[in-house]
N, CA, C and O atoms as a GROMACS GRO file, in nm:
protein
  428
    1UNK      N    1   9.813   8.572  12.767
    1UNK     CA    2   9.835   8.649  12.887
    1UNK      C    3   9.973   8.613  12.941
    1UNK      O    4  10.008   8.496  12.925
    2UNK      N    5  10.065   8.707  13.010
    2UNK     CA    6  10.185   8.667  13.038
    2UNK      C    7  10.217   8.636  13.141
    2UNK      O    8  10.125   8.653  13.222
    3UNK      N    9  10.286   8.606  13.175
    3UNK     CA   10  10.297   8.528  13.357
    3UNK      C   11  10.273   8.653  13.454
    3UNK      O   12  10.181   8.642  13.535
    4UNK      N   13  10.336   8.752  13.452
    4UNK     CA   14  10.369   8.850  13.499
    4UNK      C   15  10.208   8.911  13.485
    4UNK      O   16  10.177   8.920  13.604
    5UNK      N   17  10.118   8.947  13.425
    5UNK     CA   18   9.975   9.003  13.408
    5UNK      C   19   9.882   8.870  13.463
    5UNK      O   20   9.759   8.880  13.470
    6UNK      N   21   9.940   8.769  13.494
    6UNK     CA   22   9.858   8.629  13.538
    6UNK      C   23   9.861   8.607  13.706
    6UNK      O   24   9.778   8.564  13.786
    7UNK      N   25  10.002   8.661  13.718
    7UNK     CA   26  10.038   8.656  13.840
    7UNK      C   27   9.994   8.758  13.964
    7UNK      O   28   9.962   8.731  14.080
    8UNK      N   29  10.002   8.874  13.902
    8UNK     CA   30   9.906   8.969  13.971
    8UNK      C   31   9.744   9.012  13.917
    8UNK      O   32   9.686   9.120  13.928
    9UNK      N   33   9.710   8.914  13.870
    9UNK     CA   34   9.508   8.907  13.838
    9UNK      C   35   9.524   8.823  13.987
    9UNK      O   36   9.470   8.869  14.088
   10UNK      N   37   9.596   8.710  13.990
   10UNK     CA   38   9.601   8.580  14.113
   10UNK      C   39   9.598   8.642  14.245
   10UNK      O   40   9.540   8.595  14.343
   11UNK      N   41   9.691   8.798  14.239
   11UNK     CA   42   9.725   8.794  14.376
   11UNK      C   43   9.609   8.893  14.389
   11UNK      O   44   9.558   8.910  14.500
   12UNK      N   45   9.577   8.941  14.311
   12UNK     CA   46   9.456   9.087  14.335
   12UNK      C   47   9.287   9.004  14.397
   12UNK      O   48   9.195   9.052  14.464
   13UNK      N   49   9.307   8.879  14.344
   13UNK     CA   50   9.180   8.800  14.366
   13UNK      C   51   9.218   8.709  14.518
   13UNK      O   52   9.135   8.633  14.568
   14UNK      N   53   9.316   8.726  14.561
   14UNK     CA   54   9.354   8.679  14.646
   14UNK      C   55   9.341   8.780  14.753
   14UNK      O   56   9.284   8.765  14.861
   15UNK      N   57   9.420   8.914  14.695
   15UNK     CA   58   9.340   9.001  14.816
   15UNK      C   59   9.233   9.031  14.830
   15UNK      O   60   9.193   9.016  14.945
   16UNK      N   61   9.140   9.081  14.738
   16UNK     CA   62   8.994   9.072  14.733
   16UNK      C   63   8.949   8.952  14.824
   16UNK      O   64   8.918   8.989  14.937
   17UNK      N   65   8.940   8.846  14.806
   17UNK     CA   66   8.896   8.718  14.909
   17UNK      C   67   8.944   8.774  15.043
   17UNK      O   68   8.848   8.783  15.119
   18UNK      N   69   9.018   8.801  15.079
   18UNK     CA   70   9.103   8.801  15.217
   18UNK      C   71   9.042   8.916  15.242
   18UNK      O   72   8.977   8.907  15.345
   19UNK      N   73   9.034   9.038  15.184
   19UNK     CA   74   8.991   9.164  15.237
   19UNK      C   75   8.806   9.142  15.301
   19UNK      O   76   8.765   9.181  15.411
   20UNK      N   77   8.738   9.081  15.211
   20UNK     CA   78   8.587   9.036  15.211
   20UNK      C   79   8.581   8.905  15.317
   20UNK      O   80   8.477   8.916  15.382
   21UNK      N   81   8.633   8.823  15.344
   21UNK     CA   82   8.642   8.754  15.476
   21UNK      C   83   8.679   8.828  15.594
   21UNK      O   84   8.620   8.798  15.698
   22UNK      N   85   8.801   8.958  15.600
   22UNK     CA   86   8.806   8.994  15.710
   22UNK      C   87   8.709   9.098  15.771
   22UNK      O   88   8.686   9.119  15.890
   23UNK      N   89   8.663   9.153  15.673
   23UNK     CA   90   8.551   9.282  15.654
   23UNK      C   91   8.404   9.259  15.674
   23UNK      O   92   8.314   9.316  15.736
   24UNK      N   93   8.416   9.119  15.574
   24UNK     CA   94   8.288   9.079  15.659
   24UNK      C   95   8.215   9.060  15.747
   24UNK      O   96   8.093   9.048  15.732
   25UNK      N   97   8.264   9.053  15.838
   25UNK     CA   98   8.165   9.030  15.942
   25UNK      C   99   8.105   9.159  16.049
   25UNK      O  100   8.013   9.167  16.131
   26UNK      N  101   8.189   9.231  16.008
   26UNK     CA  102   8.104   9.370  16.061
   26UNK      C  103   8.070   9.425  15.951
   26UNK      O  104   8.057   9.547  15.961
   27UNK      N  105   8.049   9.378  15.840
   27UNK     CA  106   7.962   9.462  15.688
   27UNK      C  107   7.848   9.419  15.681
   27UNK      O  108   7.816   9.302  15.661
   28UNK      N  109   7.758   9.537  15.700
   28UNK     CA  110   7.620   9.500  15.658
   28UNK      C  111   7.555   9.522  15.580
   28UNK      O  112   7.565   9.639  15.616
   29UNK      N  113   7.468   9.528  15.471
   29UNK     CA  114   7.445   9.542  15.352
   29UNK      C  115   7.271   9.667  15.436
   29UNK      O  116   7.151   9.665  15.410
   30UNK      N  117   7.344   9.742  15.520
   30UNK     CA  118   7.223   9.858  15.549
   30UNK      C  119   7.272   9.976  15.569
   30UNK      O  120   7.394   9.988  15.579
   31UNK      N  121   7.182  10.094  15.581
   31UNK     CA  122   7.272  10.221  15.596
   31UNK      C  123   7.169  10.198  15.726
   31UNK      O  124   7.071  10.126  15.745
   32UNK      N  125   7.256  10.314  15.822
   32UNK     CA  126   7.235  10.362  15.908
   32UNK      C  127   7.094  10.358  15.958
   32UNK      O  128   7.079  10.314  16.072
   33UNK      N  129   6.955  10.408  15.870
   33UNK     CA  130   6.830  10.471  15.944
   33UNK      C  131   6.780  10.316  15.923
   33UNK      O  132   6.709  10.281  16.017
   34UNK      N  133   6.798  10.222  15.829
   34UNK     CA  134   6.744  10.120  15.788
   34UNK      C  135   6.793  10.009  15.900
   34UNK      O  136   6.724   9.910  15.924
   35UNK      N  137   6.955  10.042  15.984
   35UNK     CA  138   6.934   9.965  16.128
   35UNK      C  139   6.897   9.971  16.228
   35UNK      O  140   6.886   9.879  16.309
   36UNK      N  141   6.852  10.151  16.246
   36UNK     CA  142   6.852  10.140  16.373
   36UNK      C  143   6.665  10.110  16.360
   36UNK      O  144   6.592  10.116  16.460
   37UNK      N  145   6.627  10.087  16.257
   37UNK     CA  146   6.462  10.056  16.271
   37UNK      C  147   6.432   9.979  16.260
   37UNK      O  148   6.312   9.950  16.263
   38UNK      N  149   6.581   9.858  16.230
   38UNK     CA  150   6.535   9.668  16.244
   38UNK      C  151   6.592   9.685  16.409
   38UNK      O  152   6.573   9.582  16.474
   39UNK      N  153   6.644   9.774  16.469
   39UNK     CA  154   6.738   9.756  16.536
   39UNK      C  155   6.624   9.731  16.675
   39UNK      O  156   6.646   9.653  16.768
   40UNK      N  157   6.520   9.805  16.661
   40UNK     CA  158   6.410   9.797  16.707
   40UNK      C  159   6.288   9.707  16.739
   40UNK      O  160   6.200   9.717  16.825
   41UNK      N  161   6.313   9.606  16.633
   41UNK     CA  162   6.218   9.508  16.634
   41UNK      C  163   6.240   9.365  16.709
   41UNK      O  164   6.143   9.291  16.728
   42UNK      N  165   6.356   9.333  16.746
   42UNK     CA  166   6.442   9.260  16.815
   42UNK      C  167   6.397   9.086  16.729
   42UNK      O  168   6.399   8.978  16.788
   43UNK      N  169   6.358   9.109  16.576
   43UNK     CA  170   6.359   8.977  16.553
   43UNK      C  171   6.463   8.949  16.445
   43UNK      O  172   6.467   8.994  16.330
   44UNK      N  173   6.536   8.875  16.500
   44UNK     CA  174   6.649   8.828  16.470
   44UNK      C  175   6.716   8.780  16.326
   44UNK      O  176   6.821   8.795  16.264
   45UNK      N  177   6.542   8.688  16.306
   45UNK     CA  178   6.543   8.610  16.125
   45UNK      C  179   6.529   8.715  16.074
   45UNK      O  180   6.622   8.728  15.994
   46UNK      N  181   6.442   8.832  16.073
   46UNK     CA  182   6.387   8.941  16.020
   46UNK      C  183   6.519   8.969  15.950
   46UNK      O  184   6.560   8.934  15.840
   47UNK      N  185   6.585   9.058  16.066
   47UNK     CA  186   6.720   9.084  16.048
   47UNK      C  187   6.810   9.064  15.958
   47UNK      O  188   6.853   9.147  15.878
   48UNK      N  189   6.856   8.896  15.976
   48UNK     CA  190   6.957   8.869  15.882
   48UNK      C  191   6.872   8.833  15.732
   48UNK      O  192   6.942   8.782  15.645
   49UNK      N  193   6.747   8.855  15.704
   49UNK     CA  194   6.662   8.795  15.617
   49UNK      C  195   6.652   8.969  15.521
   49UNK      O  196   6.644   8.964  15.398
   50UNK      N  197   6.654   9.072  15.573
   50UNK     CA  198   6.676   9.211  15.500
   50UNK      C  199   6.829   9.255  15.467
   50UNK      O  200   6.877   9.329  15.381
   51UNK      N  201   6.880   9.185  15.561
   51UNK     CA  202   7.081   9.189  15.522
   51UNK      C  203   7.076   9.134  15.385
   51UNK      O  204   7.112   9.206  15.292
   52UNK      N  205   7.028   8.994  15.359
   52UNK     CA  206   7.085   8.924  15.245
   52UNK      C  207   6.993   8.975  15.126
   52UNK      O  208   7.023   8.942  15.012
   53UNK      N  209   6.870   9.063  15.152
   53UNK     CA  210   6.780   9.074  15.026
   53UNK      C  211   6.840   9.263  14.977
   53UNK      O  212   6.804   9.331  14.881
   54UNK      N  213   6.912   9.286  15.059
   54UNK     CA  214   7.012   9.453  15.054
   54UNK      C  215   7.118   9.382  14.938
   54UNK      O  216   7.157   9.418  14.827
   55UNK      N  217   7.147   9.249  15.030
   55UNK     CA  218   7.321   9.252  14.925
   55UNK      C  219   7.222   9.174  14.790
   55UNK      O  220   7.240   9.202  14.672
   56UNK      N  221   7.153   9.108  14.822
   56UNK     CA  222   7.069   9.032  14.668
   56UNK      C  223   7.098   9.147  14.600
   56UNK      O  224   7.213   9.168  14.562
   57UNK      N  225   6.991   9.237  14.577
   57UNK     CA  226   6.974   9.358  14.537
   57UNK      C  227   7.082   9.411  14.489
   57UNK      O  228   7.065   9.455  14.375
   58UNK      N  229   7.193   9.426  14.535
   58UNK     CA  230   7.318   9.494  14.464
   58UNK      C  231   7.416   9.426  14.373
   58UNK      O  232   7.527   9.462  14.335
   59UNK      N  233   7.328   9.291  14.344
   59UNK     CA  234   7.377   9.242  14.214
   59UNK      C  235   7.353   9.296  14.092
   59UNK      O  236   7.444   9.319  14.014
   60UNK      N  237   7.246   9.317  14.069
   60UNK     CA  238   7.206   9.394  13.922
   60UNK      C  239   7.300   9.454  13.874
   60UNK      O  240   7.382   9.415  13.791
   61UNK      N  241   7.286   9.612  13.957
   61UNK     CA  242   7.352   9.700  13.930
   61UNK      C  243   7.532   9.717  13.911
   61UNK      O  244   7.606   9.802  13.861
   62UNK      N  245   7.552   9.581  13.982
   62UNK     CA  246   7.742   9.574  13.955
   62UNK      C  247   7.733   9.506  13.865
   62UNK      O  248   7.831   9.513  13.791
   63UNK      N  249   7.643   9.428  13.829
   63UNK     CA  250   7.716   9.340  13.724
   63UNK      C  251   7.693   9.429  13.613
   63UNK      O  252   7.784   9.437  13.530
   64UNK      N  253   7.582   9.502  13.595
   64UNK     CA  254   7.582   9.611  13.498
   64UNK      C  255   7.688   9.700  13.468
   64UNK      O  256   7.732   9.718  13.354
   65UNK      N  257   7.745   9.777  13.614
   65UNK     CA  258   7.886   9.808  13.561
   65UNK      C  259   7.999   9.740  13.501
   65UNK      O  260   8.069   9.772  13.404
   66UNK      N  261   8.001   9.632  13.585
   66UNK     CA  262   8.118   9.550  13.538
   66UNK      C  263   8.083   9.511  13.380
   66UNK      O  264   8.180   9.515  13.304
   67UNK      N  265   7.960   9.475  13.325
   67UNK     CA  266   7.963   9.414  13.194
   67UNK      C  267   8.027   9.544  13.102
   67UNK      O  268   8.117   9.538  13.019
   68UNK      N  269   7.948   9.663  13.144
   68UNK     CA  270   7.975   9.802  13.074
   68UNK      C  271   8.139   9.813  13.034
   68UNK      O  272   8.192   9.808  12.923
   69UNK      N  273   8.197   9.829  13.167
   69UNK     CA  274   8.338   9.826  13.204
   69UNK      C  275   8.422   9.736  13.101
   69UNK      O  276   8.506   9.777  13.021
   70UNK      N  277   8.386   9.620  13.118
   70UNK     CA  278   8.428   9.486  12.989
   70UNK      C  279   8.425   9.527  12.880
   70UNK      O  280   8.525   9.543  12.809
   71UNK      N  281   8.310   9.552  12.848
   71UNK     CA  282   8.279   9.621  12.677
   71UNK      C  283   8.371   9.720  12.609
   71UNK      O  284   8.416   9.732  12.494
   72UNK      N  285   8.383   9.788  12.720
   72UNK     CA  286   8.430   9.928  12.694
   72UNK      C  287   8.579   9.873  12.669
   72UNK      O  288   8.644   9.926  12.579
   73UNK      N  289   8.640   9.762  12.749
   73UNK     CA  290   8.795   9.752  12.700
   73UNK      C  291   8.789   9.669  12.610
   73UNK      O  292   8.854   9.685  12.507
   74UNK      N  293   8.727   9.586  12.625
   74UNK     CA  294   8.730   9.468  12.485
   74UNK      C  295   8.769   9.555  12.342
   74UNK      O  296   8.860   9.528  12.264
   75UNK      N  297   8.685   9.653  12.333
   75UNK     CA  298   8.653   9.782  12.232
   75UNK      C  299   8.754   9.815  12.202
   75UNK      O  300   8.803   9.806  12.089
   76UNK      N  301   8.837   9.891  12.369
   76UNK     CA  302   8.966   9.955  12.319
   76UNK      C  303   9.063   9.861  12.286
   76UNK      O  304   9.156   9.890  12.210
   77UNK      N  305   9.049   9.752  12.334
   77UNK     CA  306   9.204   9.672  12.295
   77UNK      C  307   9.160   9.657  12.116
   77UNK      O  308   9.248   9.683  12.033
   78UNK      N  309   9.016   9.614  12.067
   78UNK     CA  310   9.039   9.586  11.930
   78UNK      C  311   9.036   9.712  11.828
   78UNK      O  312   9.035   9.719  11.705
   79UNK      N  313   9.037   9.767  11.887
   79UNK     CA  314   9.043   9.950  11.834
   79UNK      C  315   9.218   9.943  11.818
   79UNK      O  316   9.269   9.971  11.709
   80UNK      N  317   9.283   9.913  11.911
   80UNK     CA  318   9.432   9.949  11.893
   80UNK      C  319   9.481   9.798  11.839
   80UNK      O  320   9.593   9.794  11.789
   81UNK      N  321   9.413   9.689  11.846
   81UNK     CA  322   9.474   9.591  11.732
   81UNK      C  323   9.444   9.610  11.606
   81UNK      O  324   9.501   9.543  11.520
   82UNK      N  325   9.348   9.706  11.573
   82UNK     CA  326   9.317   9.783  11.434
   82UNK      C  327   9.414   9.864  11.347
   82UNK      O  328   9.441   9.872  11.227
   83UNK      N  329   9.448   9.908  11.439
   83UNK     CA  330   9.519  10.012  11.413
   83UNK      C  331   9.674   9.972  11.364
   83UNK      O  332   9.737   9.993  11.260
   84UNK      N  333   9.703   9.907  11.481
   84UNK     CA  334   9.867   9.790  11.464
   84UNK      C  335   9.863   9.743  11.300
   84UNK      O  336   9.946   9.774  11.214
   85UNK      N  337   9.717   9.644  11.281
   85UNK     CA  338   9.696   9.587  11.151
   85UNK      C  339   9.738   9.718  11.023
   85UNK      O  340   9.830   9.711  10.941
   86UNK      N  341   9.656   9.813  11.038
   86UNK     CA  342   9.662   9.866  10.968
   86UNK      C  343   9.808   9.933  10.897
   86UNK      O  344   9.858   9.949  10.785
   87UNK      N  345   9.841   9.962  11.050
   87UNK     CA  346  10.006  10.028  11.052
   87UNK      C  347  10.095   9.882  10.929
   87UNK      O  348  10.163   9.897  10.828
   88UNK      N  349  10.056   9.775  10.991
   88UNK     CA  350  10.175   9.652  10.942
   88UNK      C  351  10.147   9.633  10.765
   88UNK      O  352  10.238   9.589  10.695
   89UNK      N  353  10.045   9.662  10.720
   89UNK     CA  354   9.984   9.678  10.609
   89UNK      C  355  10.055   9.720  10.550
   89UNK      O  356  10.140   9.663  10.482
   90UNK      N  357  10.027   9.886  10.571
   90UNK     CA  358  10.076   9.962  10.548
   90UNK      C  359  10.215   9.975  10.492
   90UNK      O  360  10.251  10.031  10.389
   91UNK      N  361  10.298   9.901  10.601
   91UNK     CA  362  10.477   9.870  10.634
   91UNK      C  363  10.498   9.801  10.501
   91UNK      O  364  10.601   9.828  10.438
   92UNK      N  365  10.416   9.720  10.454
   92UNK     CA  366  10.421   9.585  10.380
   92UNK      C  367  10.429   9.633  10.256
   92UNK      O  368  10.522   9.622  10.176
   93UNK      N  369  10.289   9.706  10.240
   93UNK     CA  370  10.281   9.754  10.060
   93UNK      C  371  10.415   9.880  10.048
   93UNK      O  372  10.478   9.883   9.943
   94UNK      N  373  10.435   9.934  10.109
   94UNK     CA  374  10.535  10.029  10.095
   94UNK      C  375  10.676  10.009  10.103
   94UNK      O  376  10.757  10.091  10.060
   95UNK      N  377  10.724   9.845  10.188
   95UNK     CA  378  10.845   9.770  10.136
   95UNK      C  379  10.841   9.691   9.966
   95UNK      O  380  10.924   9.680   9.875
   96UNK      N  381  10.697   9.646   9.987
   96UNK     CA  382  10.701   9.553   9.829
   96UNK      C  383  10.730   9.653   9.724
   96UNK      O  384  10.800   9.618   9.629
   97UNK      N  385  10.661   9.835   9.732
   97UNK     CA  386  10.681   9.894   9.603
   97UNK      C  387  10.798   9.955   9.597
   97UNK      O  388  10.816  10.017   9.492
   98UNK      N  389  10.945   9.962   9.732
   98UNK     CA  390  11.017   9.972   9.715
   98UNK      C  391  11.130   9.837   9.683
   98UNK      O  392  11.241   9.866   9.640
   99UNK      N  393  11.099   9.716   9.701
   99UNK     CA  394  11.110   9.660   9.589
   99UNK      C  395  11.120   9.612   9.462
   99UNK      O  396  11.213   9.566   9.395
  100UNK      N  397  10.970   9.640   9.440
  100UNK     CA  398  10.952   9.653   9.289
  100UNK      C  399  11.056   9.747   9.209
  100UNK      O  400  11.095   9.730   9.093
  101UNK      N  401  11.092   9.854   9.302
  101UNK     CA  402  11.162   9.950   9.223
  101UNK      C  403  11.284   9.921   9.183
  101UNK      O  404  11.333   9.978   9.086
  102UNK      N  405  11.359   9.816   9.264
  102UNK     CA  406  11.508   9.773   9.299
  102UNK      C  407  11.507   9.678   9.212
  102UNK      O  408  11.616   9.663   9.157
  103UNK      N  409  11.413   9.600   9.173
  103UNK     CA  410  11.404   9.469   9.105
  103UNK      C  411  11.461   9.527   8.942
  103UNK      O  412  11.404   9.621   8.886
  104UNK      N  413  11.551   9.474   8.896
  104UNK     CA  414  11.587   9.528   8.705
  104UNK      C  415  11.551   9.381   8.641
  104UNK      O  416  11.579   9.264   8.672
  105UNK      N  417  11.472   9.447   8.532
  105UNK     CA  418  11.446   9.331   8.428
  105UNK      C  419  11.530   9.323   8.387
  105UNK      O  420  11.624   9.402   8.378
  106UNK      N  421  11.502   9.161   8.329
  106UNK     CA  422  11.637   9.076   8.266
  106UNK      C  423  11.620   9.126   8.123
  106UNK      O  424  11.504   9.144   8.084
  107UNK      N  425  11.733   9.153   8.033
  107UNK     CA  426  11.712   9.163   7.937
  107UNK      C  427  11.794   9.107   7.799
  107UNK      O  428  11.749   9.132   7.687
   0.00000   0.00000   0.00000
């Protein structure tokens, strides 16, 4: 990895952190009809005890994308290092048999 592709993974995870600390605290892991009907019950543990089992819950499903997401490039990058190989191969046998051709037996 090169400094330059290292350096901005660093700063992107850096904003991510900073964006999710400042956001947080007015983010709630409910929609709308699902607060205003805790909003109702005035118990408090309740409350923050359905916040954290909303965001539990939305682990599955990201990490499912994200693994998907992974796969899918892992794939393409060795799909196009395939290809490179193949190309350099290629380069190789077709310098050696113009070689061969240049080469004069001794006689």
């Amino acid at each position: 990895m090169s400094a330059c592709l290292r350096s901005k993974a660093v700063l992107v995870i850096i904003a991510s952190v900073a964006a999710v600390l400042v956001l947080g605290t007015s983010a709630l892991g409910q929609c709308s009809m699902c607060r205003a009907s805790l909003a109702g019950s005035g118990n408090a543990l309740f409350i923050k005890n359905f916040n954290i089992g909303v965001l539990v819950l939305l682990i599955p499903p990201v990490t499912i994308f994200c693994s998907i997401f992974v796969i899918l490039r892992r794939s393409k990058r060795a799909d196009e290092d395939g290809e490179l190989e193949s190309f350099e191969v290629e380069g190789l046998e077709s310098r050696e048999s113009d070689d061969s051709k240049l080469e004069t037996p001794d006689s």
